[in-house]
C-alpha positions as CSV (number, residue, x, y, z in Angstrom):
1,X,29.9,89.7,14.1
2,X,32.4,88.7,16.4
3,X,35.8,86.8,15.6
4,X,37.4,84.3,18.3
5,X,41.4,83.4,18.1
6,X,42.0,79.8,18.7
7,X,45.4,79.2,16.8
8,X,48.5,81.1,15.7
9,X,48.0,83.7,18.9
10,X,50.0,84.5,21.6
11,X,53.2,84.5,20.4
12,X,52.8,81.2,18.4
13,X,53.4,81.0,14.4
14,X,52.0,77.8,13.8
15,X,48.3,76.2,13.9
16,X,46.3,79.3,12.2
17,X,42.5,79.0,13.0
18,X,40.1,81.6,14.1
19,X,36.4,81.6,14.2
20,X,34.0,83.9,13.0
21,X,30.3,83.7,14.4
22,X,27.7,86.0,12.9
23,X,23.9,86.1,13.6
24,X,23.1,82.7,10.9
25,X,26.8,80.8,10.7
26,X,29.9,80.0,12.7
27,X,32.8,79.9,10.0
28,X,36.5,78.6,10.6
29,X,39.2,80.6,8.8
30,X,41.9,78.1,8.5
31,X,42.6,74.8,10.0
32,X,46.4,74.1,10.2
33,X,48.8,71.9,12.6
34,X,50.7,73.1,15.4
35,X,54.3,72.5,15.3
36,X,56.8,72.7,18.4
37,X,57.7,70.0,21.0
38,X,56.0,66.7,20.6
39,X,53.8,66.5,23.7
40,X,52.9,70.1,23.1
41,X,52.0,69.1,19.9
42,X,49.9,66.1,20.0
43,X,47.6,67.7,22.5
44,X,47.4,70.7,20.7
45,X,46.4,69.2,17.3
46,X,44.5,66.4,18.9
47,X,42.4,69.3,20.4
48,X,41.3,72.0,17.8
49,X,40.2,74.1,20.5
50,X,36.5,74.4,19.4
51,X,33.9,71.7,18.5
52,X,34.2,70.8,14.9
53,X,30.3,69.7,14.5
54,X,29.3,73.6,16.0
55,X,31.3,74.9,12.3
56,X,29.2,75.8,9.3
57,X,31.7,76.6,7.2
58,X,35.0,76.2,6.4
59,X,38.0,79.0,4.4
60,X,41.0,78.6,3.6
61,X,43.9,81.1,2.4
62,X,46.6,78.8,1.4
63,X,47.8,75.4,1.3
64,X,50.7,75.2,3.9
65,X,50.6,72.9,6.1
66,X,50.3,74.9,9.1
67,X,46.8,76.6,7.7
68,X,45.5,73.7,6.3
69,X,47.3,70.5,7.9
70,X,44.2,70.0,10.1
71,X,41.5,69.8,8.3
72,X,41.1,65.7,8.1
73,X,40.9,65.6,12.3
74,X,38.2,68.6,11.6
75,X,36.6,66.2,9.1
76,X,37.7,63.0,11.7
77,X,35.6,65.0,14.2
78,X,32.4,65.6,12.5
79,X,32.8,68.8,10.1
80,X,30.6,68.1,7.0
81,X,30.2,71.8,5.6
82,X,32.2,73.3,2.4
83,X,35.3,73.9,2.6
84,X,36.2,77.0,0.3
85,X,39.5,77.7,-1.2
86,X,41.2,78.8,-4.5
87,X,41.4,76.4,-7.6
88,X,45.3,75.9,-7.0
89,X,44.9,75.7,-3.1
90,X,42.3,72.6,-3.7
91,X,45.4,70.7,-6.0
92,X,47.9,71.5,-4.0
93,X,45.9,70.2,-0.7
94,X,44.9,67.1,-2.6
95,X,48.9,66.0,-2.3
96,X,50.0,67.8,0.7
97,X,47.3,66.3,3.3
98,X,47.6,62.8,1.4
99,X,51.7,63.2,2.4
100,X,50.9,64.6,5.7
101,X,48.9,61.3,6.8
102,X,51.7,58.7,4.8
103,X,54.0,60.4,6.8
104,X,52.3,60.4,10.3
105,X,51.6,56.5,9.8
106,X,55.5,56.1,8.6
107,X,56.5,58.2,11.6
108,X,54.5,56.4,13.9
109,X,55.5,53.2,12.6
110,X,59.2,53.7,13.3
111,X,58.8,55.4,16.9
112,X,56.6,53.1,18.4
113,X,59.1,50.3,16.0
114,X,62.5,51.9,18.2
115,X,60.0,52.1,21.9
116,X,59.4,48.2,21.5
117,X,62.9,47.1,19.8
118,X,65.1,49.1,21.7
119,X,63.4,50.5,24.7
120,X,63.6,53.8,23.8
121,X,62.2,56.3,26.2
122,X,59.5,58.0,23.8
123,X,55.7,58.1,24.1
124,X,53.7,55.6,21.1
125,X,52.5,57.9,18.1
126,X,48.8,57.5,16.7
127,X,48.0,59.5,13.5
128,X,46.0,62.2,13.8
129,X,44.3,61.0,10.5
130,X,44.3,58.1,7.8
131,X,44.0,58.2,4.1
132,X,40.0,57.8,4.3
133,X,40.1,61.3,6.6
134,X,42.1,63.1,3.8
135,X,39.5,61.4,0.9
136,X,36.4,63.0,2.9
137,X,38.4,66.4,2.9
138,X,39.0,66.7,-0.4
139,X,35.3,65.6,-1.5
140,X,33.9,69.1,1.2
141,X,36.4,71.2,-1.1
142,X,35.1,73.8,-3.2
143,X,37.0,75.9,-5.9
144,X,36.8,79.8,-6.0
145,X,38.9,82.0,-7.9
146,X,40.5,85.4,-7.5
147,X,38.0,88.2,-7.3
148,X,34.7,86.3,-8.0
149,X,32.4,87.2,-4.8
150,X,30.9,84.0,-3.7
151,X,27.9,83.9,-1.2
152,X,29.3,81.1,1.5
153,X,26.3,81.5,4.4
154,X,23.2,83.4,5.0
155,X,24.2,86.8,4.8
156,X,28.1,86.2,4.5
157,X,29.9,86.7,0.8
158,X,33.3,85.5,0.1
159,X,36.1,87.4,-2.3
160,X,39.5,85.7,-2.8
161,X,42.4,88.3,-3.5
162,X,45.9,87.3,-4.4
163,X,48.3,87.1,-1.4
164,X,51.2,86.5,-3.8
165,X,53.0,84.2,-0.7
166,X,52.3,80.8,-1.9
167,X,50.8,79.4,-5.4
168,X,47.2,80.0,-4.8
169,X,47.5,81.4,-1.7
170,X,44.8,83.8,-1.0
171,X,43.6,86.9,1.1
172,X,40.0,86.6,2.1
173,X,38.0,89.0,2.5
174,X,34.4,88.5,4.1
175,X,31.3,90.5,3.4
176,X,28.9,90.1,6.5
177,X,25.2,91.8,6.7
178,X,25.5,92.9,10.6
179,X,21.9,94.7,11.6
180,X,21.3,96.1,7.5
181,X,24.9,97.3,7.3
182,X,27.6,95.6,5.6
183,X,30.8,95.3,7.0
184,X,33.9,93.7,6.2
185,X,36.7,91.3,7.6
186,X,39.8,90.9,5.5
187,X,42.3,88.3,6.9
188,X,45.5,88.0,5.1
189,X,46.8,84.4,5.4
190,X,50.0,85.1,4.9
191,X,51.2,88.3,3.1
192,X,54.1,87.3,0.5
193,X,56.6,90.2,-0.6
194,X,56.4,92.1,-3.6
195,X,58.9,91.6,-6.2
196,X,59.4,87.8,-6.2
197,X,59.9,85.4,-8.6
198,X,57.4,83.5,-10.0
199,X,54.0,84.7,-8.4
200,X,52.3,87.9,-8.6
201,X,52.2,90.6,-6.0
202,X,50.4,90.8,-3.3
203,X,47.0,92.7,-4.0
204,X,44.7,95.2,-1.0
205,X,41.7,94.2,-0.9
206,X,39.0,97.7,-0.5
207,X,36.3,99.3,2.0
208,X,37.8,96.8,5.3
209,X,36.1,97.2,8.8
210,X,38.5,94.7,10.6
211,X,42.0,93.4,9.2
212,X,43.7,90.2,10.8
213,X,46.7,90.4,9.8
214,X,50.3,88.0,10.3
215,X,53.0,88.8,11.9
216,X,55.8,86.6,11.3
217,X,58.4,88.9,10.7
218,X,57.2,92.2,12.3
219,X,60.4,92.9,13.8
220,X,62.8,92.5,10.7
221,X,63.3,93.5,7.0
222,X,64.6,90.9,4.7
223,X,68.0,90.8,2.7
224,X,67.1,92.1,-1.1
225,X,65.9,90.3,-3.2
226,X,68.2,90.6,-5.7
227,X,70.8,89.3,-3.4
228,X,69.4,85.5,-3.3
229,X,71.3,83.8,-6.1
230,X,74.5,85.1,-4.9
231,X,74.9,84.5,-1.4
232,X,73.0,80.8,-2.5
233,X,75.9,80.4,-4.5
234,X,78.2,81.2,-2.1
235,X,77.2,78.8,0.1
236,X,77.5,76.0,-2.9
237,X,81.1,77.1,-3.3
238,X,82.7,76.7,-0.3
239,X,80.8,73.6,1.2
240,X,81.8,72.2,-2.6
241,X,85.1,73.4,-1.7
242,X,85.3,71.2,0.8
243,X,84.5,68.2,-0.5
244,X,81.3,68.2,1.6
245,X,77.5,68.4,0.8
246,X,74.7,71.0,1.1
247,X,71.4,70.1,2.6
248,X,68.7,72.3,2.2
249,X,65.4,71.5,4.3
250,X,62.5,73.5,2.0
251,X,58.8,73.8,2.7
252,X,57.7,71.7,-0.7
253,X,55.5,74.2,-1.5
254,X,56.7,77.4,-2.8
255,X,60.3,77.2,-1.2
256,X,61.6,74.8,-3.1
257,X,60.4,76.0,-6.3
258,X,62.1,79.4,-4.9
259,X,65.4,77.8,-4.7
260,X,64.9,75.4,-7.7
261,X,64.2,78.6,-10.0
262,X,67.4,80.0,-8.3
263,X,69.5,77.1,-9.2
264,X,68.3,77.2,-12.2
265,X,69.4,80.9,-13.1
266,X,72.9,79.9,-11.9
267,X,73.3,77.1,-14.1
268,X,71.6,78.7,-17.0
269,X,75.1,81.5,-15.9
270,X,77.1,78.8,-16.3
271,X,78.0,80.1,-12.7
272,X,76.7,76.7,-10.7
273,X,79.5,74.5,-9.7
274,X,79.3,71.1,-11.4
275,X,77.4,68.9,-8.9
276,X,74.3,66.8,-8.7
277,X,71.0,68.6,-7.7
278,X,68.5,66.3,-6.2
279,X,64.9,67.2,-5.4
280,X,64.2,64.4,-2.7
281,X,60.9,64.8,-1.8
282,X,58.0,63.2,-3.4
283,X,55.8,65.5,-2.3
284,X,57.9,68.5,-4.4
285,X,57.8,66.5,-7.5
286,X,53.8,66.3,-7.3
287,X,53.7,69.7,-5.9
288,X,56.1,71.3,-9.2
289,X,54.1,69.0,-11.3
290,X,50.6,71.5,-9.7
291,X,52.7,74.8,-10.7
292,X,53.4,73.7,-13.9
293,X,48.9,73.9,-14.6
294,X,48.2,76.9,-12.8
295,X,49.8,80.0,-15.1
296,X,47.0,82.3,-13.5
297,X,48.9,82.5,-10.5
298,X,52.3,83.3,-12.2
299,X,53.6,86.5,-12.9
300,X,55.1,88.0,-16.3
301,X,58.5,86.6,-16.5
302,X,57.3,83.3,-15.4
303,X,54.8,83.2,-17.9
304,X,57.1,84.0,-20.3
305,X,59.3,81.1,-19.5
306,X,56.6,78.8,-20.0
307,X,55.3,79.9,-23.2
308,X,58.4,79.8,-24.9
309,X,58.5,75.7,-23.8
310,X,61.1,76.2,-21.2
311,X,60.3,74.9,-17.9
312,X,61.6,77.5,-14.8
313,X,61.8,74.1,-12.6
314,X,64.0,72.3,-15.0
315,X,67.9,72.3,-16.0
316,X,70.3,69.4,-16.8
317,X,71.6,68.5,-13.6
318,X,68.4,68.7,-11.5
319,X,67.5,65.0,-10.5
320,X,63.9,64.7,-8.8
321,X,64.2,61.4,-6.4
322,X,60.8,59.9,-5.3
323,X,61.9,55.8,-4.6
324,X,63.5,55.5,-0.9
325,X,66.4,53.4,-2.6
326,X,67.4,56.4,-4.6
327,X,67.0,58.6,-1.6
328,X,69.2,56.3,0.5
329,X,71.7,56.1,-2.3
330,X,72.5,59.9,-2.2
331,X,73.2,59.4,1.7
332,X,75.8,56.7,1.0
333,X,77.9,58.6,-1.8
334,X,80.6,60.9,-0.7
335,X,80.5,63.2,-3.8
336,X,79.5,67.0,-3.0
337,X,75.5,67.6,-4.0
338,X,73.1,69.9,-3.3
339,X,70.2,68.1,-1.4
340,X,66.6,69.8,-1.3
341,X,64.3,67.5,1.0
342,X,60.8,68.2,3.0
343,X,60.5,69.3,5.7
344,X,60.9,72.5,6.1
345,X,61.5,72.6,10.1
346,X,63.4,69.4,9.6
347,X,60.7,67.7,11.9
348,X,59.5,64.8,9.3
349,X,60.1,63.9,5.9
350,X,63.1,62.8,4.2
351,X,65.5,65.4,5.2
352,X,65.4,64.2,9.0
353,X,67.1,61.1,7.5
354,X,69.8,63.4,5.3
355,X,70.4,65.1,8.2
356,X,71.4,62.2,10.3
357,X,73.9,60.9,7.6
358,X,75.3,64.6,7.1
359,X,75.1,66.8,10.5
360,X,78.4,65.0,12.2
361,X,80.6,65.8,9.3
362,X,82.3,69.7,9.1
363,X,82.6,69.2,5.3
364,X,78.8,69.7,5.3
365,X,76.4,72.2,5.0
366,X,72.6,72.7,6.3
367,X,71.1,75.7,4.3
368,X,68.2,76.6,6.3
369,X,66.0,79.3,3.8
370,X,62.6,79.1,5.5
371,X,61.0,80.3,8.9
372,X,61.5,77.5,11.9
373,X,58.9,77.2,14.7
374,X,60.1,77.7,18.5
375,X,60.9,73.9,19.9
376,X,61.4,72.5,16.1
377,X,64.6,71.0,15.2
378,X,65.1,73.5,12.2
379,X,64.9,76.3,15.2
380,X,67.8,74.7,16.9
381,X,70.3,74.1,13.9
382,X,69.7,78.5,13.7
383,X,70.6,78.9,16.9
384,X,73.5,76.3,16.6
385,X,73.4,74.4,19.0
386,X,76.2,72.2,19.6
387,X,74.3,69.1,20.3
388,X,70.3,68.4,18.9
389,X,68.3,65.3,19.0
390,X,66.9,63.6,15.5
391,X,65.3,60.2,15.9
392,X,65.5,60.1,19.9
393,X,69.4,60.0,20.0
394,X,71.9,63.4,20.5
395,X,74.5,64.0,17.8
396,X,77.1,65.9,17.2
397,X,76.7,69.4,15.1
398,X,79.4,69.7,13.6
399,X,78.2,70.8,9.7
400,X,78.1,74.4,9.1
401,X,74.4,76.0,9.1
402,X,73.8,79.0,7.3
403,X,71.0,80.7,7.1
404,X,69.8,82.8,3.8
405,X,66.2,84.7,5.1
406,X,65.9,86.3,1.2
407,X,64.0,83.3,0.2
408,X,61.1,84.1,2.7
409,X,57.9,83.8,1.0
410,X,56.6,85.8,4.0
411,X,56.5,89.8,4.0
412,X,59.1,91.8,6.0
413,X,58.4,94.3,8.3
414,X,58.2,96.8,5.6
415,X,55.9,94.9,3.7
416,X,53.3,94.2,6.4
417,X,53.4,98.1,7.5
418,X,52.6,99.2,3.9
419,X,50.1,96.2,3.4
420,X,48.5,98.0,6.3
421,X,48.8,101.4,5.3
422,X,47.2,100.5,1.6
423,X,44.3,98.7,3.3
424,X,43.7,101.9,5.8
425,X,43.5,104.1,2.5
426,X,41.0,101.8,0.6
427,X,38.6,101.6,3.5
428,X,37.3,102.5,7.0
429,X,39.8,100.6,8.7
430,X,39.0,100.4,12.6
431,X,40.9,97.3,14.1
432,X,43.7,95.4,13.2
433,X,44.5,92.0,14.9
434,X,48.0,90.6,14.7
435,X,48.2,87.0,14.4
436,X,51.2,84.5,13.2
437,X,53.9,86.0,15.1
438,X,56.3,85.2,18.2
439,X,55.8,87.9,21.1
440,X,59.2,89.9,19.8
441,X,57.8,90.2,15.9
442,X,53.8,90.6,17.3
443,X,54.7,93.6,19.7
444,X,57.1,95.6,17.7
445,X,55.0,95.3,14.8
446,X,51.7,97.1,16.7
447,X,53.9,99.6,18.6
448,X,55.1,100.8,14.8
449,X,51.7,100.7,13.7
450,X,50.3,103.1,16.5
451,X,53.2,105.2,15.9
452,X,51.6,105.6,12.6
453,X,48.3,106.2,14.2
454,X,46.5,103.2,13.5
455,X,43.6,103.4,16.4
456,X,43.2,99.5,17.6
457,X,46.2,97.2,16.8
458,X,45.6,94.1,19.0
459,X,47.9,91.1,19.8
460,X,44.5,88.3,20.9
461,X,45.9,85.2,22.9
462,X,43.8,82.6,22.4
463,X,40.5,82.6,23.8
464,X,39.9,86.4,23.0
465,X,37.4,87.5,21.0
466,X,37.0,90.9,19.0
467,X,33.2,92.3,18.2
468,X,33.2,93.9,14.5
């Protein structure tokens, strides 16, 4: 078997797919959108980077956008095979991609709305799917839970392990007959970090040939855990302090929930300064609403919570805003409030909009908590720039951003080198491939893993291919 990197190599984090083409199937692991600048973009989403008609079959590890974003333009494009994935990944998609095509068609709509009102000097938008594309996805989707081995093609078998990043999110591992001997690809998605809240740990999968692993943050360890609710607090303080307001653009899946179960601790600690919490994202309400049926994903404590009729995503000053009146409100009041809004990389959604109303003011606050893409606009709050463009116009940053990398639902580099090592110890490890990374992360990460003496650590570009 051999495995072909199209997306999420060389040095980009964003737009995970890779092929793998055996002697009776061609299968697709992941299908997600490429995020970055806007012409890179387009062209790069527009083109998959393989022909979607030549795929047999189609698995997914996790629901974020940027693994599973593209599947309608694979379905647009001709892909009628099954698409595999876990129980909560299949709920979870059925909001996310139905958001992700509202919100291209909204986007679009006010673009091309500003190019022929005001002349702006932007390219027209066209959706890279509708509704109808979203509709045929869903209807290809096929439920498999953890650790039941599903045969998917002719001499390929499917097992779904934990990956403890995301609810539902999944490591597969791939049992392929190659010449009478079996051998076996694990890729990881993306490897969450052990000791969170709410989801189980990661689990290592056993007996794996080839690993293809991510790389996200293979050059740094992560603040403790334990520190989170603090320094979240602390930032709640002193923008409260000054009278201003604290904007906090969260991936609605997983991240949110993260800081919503922080918030929630704080209050229940009486420790939370008295202001309004709003959840503005109507995509996080439907998204909390899929947590709340899906206990086989939580861990103990979380479990806990729920049997005893408490709800972790729940506490009296929490408002969950879905109607655009009710978002716009909160922009025109100037009372302090915490704000949690899509999208993550502040590059759609809601939170573009907060932004706008609160990035000129110093009273304010943007609390970024998430990983932001090179060329996003999320990526150049961190690096605080003085001046960024939202909407086609440049505005002033003058609102503090702070940046708290404890909620990462990725693993560290600690994490990803002892997800490694466990795997190496269950099985006849030969190559690992690292995936999902900038350049900096990708490369440090395989020269700590050959110091270790792990034999074939690989950094593909896309177009390479690696025989199993």
């Amino acid at each position: 078997m051999q495995v072909e990197f199209v997306g999420a190599v060389g040095g980009n984090v964003t737009g995970s797919r890779h092929l793998l083409h055996t002697e009776n199937a061609t299968l697709l692991l992941d299908c997600g959108l490429f995020q970055g600048r806007r012409s890179e973009t387009i062209d790069r989403n527009r083109n998959l980077g393989f022909r979607a008609k030549d795929v047999d079959v189609m698995v997914l590890s996790h629901a974020h956008i940027d693994h599973s974003g593209a599947l309608p333009r694979l379905y647009r494009q001709g892909f009628r095979g099954s698409i595999y994935c876990t129980p909560a990944t299949r709920d979870l998609c059925a909001a996310m991609l139905e958001d992700s095509a509202a919100i291209q068609a909204q986007d679009a709509a006010y673009i091309n709305r500003k190019i022929e009102r005001d002349g702006a000097k932007m390219d027209r938008v066209e959706p890279l799917y509708d509704q109808e594309d979203v509709v045929g996805t869903l209807e290809l989707m096929v439920s498999v839970p953890y650790h039941r081995p599903v045969q998917i093609a002719e001499g390929v078998s499917l097992t779904y392990y934990d990956a403890g990043h995301v609810l539902g999110s999944a490591i597969v591992a791939l049992d392929v007959d190659v010449v009478g001997e079996r051998r076996r690809l694990v890729f990881s998605g993306d490897v969450g970090r052990r000791n969170m809240p709410i989801l189980r740990d990661p689990e290592v999968p056993r007996d794996a040939s080839c690993l293809i692993m991510e790389s996200t943050y293979g050059d740094r360890v992560h603040d403790p855990i334990e520190r989170m609710e603090g320094e979240l607090l602390a930032v709640i303080e002193r923008t409260v302090a000054r009278g201003g307001k604290v904007v906090v653009p969260s991936f609605a899946l997983e991240r949110a929930q993260e800081v919503i179960y922080a918030l929630k601790q704080l209050d229940d600690q009486g420790r939370l300064p008295p202001v309004p919490v709003y959840v503005d994202s109507p995509l996080t309400v439907k998204l909390t609403d899929v947590f709340r049926i899906h206990p086989e994903c939580f861990d103990e404590k979380t479990r806990g919570i729920l049997t005893s009729g408490d709800s972790p995503f729940d506490f009296e000053r929490l408002r969950y805003v879905s109607s655009v009146e009710d978002s716009k409100a909160i922009d025109r009041s100037d009372d302090p409030a915490v704000i949690i809004s899509a999208s993550g990389m502040c590059e759609f959604g809601r939170v573009v909009h907060h932004l706008v109303a609160t990035i000129e003011n110093r009273r304010n606050t943007v609390l970024i908590v998430g990983y932001q893409a090179q060329h996003t606009l999320g990526r150049r709050l961190v690096e605080l720039r003085p001046r960024v463009r939202i909407f086609g116009v440049e505005r002033e940053r003058h609102a503090e951003v702070a940046v708290l990398n404890g909620f990462s639902a990725h693993a560290g580099q600690d994490d990803l080198v002892e997800f490694a090592e466990r795997v190496r110890e269950a099985g006849p490890l030969r190559h690992i491939a690292l995936v999902h990374g900038e350049d900096r992360p990708r490369e440090t990460l395989k020269e700590l893993l050959e110091e270790r003496g792990f034999p074939s650590v690989l950094t593909p570009i896309q177009g390479d291919r690696l025989d199993v």
